[in-house]
C-alpha positions as CSV (number, residue, x, y, z in Angstrom):
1,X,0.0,0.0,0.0
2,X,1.1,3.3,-0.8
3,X,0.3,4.8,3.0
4,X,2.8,1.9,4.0
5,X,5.7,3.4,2.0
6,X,5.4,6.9,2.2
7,X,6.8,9.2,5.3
8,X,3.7,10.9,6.0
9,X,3.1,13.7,9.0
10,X,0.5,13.9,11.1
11,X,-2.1,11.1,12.9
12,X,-1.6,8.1,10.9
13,X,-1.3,4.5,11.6
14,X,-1.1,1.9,9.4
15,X,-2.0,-1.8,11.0
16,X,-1.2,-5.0,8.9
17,X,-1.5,-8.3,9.5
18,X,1.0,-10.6,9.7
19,X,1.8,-14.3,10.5
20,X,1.5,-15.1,14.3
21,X,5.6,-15.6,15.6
22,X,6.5,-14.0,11.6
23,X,8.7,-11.4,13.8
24,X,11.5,-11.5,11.1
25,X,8.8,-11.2,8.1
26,X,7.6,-8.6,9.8
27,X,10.9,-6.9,9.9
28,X,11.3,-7.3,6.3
29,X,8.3,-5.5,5.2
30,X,8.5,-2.6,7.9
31,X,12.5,-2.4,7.0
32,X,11.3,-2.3,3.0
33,X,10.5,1.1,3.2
34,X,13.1,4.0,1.8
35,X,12.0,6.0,5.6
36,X,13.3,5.4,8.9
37,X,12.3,8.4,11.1
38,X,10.4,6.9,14.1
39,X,8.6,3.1,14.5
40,X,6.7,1.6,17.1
41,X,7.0,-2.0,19.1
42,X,3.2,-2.7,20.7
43,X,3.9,-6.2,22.6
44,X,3.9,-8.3,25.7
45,X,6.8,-9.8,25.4
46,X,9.9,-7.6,26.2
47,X,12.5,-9.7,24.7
48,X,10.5,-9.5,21.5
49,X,10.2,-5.9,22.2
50,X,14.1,-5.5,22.0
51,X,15.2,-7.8,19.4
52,X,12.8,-6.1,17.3
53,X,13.9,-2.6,18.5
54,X,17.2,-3.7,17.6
55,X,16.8,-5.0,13.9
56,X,13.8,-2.2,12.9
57,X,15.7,0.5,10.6
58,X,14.2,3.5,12.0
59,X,15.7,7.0,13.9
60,X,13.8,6.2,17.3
61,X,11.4,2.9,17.9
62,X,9.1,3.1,20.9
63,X,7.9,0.4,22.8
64,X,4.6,0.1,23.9
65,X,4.0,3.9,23.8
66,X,4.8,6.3,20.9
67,X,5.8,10.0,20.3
68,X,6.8,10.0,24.3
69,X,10.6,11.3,24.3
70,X,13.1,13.1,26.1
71,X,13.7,16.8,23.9
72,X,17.1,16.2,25.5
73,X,17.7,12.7,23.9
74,X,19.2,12.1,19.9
75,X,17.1,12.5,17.5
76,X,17.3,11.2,13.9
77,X,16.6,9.1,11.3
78,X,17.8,6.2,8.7
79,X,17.9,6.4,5.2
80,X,16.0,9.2,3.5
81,X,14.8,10.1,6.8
82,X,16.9,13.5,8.3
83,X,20.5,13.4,8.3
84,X,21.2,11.3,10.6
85,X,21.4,11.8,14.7
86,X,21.9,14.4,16.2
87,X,25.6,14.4,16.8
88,X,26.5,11.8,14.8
89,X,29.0,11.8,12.9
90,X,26.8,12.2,9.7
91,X,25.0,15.5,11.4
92,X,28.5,17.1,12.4
């Protein structure tokens, strides 16, 4: 779908099904994409939470919450998202 693929601003969510236990085929279609600004983890399961946090190709991923941050912390994104975190060697 097109809303999957684009970086679009403002309150959208895009919700897809998916395989039960396909974590890695999931990671493949949300890593597909040629954005990587901001993602988010909704799960029980906290070691799922963080290998998936881990292999998702986005600036920030939020787990079980989303657009809750710290104006203090990096901020960035992959790809054609930004330039990169803030002081990162791509940004300086």
């Amino acid at each position: 779908m097109y809303i999957a693929q684009e970086e679009s601003f403002g309150p959208v969510m895009v919700i897809s099904k998916f395989k039960n236990g396909d974590v890695d085929g999931v990671l493949r279609r949300a890593n597909t994409t040629e954005y990587g600004l901001a993602s988010g983890v909704f799960t029980k399961d906290i070691s799922k939470a963080l290998y998936i946090s881990e292999k998702l190709e986005a600036g920030t991923v939020f787990i079980n919450t989303y657009n809750k941050t710290d104006v203090a912390a990096p901020f960035g994104g992959f790809k054609q998202s930004g330039f990169g975190k803030d002081l990162g060697k791509f940004s300086l």
